[in-house]
N, C-alpha and C positions, 0 to 999 in steps of 0.2 A: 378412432378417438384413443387417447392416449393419457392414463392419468399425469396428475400432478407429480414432478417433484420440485421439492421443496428446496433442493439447491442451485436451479435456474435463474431464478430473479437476482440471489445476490452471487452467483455467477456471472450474471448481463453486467451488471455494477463492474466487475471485477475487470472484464472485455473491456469498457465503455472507460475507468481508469485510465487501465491499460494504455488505451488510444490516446488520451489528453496527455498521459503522463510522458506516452512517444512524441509525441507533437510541441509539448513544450521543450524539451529539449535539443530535440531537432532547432527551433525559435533562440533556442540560447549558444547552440554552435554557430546559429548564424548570427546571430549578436556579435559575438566572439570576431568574426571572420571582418566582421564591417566595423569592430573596434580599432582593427589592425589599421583599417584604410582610411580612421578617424572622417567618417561618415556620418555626422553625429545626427542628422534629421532622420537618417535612415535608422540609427541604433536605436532612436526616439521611439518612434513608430514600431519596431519589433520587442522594446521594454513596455509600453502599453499594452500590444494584444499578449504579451508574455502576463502580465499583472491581468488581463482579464479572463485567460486560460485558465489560471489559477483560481481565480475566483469563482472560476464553472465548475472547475474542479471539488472546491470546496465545498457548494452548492449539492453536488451529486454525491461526495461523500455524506451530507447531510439527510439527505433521501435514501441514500443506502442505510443508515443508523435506523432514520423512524421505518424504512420499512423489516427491517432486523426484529425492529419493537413493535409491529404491528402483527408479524408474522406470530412471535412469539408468544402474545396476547392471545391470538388463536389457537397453539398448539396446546395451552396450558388449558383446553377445553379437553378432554377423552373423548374420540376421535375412534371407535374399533376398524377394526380391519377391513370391516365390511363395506360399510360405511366408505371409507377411504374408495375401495375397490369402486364402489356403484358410484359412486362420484368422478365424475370428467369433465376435460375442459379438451378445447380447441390444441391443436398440438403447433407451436411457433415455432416449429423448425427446430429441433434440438441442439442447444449448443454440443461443442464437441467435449471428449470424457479428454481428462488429463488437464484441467485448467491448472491456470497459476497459484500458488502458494499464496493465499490469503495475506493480506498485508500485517492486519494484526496478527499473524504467527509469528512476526518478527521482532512483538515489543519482548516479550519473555527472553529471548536471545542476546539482546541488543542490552539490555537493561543489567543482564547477569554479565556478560563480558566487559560491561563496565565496571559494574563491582568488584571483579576478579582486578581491573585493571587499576584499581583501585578511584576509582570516579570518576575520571576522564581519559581521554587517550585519542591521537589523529584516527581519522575515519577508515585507511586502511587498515592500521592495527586492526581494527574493532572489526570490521566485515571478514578478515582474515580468519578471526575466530568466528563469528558469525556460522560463517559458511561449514563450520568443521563441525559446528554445535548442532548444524540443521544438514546437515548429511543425509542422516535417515527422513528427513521431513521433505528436501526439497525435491519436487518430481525434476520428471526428463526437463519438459517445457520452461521449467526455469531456469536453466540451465540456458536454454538458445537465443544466440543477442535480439537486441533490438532491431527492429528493420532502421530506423532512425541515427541508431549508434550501435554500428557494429560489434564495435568494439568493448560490445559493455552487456554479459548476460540480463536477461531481464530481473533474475534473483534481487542482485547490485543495486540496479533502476530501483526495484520493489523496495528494499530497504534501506533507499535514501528517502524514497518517501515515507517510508513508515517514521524516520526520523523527524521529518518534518510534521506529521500528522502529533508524534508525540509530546514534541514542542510545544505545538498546539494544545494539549491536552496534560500540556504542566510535566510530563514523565524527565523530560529533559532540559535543560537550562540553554533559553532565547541567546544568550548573549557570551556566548562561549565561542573564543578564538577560531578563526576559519578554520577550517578542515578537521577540528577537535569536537569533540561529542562529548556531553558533560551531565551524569545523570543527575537530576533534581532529589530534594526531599519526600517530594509525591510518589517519585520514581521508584525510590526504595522502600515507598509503605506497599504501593503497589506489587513491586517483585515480593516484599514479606509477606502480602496477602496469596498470594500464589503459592509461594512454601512456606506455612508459617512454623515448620521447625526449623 
């Protein structure tokens, strides 16, 4: 038996992204491919389970949060060492050490290079810096592409979703020209609560 840790479950989350987040994209090169060949029953059908990919997606980040918040509710018990120790559970195969760079490590990044950029800027600007800003943060594993898109470290992947998550979450503004990134009002109370000098 092997105790608990505590950074497994939202590790599984992290893996379990991961995957949806390869497989929608993989779903939108092939979109891409059968746009060419104006396919359009077939582009149908691959813009459907694309839209319900997503919404699995979003589902499971929803479960990743309450369990964040359930965990948390827990810890904020005192808990000694002992305790901890004499406590076990069943061991589920240990994920592997060196996971990916948590998605929200990327709002603080994303949010200040906009600022610097002075509030908007095309998407490569901004991961450009990104990447320079999260140097020391980001491990090996994020660094190695996707099986899905080679051609695209998984870092990149991570922080176009984080883009989208923030969207979601007011940090960045919905309706800001393609490939441009546009921090919101929320955004900048957000990054000033993070540095409030």
């Amino acid at each position: 038996m092997e105790g608990n840790n505590a950074a497994d479950v939202p590790a599984a989350f992290e893996i379990l992204l991961e995957e949806i987040e390869a497989e929608i994209e993989f779903n939108n090169q092939i979109g891409a491919k059968l746009f060419e060949s104006s396919d359009y029953k077939k582009i149908q059908a691959v813009l459907e389970h694309v839209e319900q990919l997503n919404a699995f997606r979003d589902k499971v980040v929803v479960l990743k949060r309450e369990y964040l918040k359930i965990n948390n509710q827990v810890n904020s018990y005192e808990i000694n060492e002992e305790e901890k120790a004499s406590a076990s559970r069943r061991s589920l195969s240990r994920l592997p050490r060196g996971m990916r760079t948590p998605q929200e490590a990327y709002y603080q990044p994303i949010l200040s290079v906009l600022v610097d950029m002075g509030g908007a800027a095309k998407m490569n600007d901004i991961l450009t810096q990104v990447e320079i800003m999260m140097k020391g943060i980001l491990k090996d594993v994020d660094y190695e592409s996707l099986a899905s898109a080679p051609d695209m470290p998984r870092w990149r992947n991570a922080a176009q979703w984080a883009r989208q998550a923030m969207v979601q979450e007011g940090l960045l503004k919905a309706d800001s020209p393609r490939g441009f990134w546009e921090i919101s009002e929320s955004g900048r109370k957000w990054l000033e609560s993070k540095h409030p000098d």
